[in-house]
SEKE-492155 format. One record per residue (C-alpha): y negated, x, z negated. Coordinates in steps of 0.05 Angstrom, whole numbers, padded with zeros to 5 digits, always signed. Layout:
N
YXZ;...
This chain:
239
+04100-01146+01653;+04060-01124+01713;+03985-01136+01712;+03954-01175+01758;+03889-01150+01805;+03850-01227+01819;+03804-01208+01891;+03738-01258+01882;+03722-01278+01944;+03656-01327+01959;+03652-01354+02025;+03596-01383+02069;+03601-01398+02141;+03641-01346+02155;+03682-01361+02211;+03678-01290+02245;+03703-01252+02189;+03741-01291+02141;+03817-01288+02180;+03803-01206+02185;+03782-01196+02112;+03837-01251+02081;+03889-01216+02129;+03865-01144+02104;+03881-01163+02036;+03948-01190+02045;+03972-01122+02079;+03936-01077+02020;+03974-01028+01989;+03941-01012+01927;+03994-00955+01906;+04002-00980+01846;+04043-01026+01802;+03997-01084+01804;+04000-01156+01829;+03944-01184+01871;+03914-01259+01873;+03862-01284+01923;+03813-01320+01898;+03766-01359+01957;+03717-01407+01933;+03690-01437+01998;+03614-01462+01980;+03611-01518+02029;+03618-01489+02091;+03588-01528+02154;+03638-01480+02205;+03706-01469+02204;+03719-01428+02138;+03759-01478+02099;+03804-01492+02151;+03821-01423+02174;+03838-01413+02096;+03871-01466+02099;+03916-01450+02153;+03924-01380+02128;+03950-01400+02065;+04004-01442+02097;+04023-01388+02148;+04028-01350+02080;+04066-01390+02030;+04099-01317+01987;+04022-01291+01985;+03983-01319+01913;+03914-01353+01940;+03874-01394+01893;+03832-01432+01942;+03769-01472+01905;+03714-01515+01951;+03653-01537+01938;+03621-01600+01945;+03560-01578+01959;+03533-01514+01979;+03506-01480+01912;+03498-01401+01925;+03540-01341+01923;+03540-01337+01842;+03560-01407+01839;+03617-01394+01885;+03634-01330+01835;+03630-01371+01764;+03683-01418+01798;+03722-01352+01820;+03726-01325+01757;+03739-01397+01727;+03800-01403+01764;+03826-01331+01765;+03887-01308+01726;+03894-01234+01742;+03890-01186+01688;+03822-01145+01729;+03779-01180+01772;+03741-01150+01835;+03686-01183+01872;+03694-01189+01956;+03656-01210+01999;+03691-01254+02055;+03655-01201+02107;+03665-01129+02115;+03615-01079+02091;+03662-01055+02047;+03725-01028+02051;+03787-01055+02007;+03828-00991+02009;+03782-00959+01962;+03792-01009+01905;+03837-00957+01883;+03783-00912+01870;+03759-00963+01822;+03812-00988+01787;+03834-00918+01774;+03791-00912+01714;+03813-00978+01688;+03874-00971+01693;+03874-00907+01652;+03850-00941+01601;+03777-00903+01612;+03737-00958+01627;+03730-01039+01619;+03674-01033+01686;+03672-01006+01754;+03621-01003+01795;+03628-00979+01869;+03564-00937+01891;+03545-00938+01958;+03490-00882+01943;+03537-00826+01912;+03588-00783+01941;+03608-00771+02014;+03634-00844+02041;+03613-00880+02104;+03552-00918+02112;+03528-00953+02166;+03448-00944+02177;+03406-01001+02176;+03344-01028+02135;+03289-00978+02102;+03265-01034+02063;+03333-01065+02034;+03354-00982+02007;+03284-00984+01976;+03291-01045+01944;+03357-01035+01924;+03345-00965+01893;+03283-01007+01856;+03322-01065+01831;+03378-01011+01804;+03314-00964+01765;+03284-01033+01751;+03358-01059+01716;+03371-00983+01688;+03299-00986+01649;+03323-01047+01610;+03390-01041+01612;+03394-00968+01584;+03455-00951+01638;+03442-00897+01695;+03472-00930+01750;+03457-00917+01828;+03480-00981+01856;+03463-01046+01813;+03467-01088+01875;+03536-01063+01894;+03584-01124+01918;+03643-01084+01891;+03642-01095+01815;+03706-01090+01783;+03721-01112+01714;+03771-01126+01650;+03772-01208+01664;+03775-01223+01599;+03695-01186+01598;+03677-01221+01656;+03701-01282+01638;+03667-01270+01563;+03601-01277+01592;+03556-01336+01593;+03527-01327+01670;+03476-01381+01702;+03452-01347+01765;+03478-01388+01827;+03449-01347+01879;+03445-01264+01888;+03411-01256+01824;+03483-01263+01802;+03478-01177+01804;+03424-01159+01763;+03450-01225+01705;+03523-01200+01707;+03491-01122+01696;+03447-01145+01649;+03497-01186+01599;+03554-01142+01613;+03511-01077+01589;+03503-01118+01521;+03585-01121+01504;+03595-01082+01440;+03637-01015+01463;+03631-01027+01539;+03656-00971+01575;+03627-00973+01644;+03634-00920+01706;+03604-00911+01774;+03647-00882+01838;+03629-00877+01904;+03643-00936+01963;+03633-00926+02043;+03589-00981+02067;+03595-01017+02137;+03539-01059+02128;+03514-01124+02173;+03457-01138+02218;+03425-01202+02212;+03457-01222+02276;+03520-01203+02253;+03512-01253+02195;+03484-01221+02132;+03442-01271+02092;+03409-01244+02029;+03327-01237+02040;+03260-01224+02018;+03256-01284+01966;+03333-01263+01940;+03293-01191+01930;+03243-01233+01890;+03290-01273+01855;+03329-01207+01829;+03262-01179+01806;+03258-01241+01754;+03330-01240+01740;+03326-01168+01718;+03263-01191+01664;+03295-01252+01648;+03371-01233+01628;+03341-01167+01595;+03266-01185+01557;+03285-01262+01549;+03366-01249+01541;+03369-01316+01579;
């Protein structure tokens, strides 16, 4: 039986970008044997999101699309504990309905799973010689803090805790007890997944095409703040 890649994808108010990234997916080859299933959880959009899903999933009746929305607008996390709720594939792989990041290099990441190597993949945007867009001092400094931060606790010796593109076994992910319902979904998921008896988990490196504020990237100082608790709380108080 073929296995089956599920593609999380959380949306908010993403009008500009969902048709292009749900379109992407549909024509991705992964060059390997493996089925793919989108997954959107729509967390109350106030825009047109649902409906352009909507329409794209009648315009594409052969394609699988698991389409989930919420009644109220909860947080990115919340969109992904539906996600994985709802998800059948055999590996999972978190996207966001934007594009910083690239689907043609999920291969690079389910290359390790699929050879049996690992259970967790991790894309890096701060190893090896990918794209990346250049924009905020601050966030790489906080991001690089949050990952030594998670690492300390954690005992792992990643570069990119923060990554979007997190790919796992589903039957891990869905395993684990998460609560976050915001973006402290990263350092929880990091945190609980580190504690799985026998975990194998790599790192490879992602390009990067990141968003302005403008351009409609959301996460902010008091989601920084929140992921500095998150890392203490699903580590020292194994919440």
């Amino acid at each position: 039986m073929t296995r089956k890649l599920s593609i999380l994808i959380p949306a908010f108010n993403e009008e500009n970008t969902i048709l292009e990234i749900l379109n992407v997916l549909k024509d991705l080859n992964l060059g390997v044997e493996l089925d793919k299933e989108l997954v959107v959880v729509d967390d109350c959009s106030t825009d047109a999101t649902p409906s352009l899903v909507e329409s794209f999933i009648k315009e594409n009746p052969s394609l699988q699309v698991l389409f989930f929305r919420q009644e109220v607008n909860k947080g990115k996390g919340a969109a992904l504990h539906k996600a994985i709720e709802i998800c059948t594939g055999d590996i999972s792989v978190i996207q966001d309905a934007d594009l910083e990041y690239d689907p043609e290099e999920y291969i690079n990441l389910l290359k390790p799973i699929l050879k049996g190597k690992a259970d967790v993949v991790y894309g890096s945007r701060f190893m090896g010689g990918y794209a990346h867009r250049i924009l905020f001092f601050w966030h790489s400094i906080g991001n690089k803090f949050l990952t030594t931060l998670s690492n300390a606790f954690t005992n792992l010796n990643l570069t990119d805790m923060e990554t979007c593109y997190k790919m796992f076994r589903t039957d891990i992910l869905k395993s684990l007890d998460l609560k976050e319902e915001r973006f402290g979904f990263e350092p929880e998921v990091t945190a609980k997944v580190s504690r799985v008896p026998g975990i194998r988990i790599y790192e490879v490196g992602i390009s990067y095409y990141g968003r302005t504020y403008a351009e409609g990237k959301k996460i902010n100082w008091k989601d920084g703040m929140r992921s500095i608790w998150c890392v203490f709380r699903y580590n020292i108080f194994r919440g």
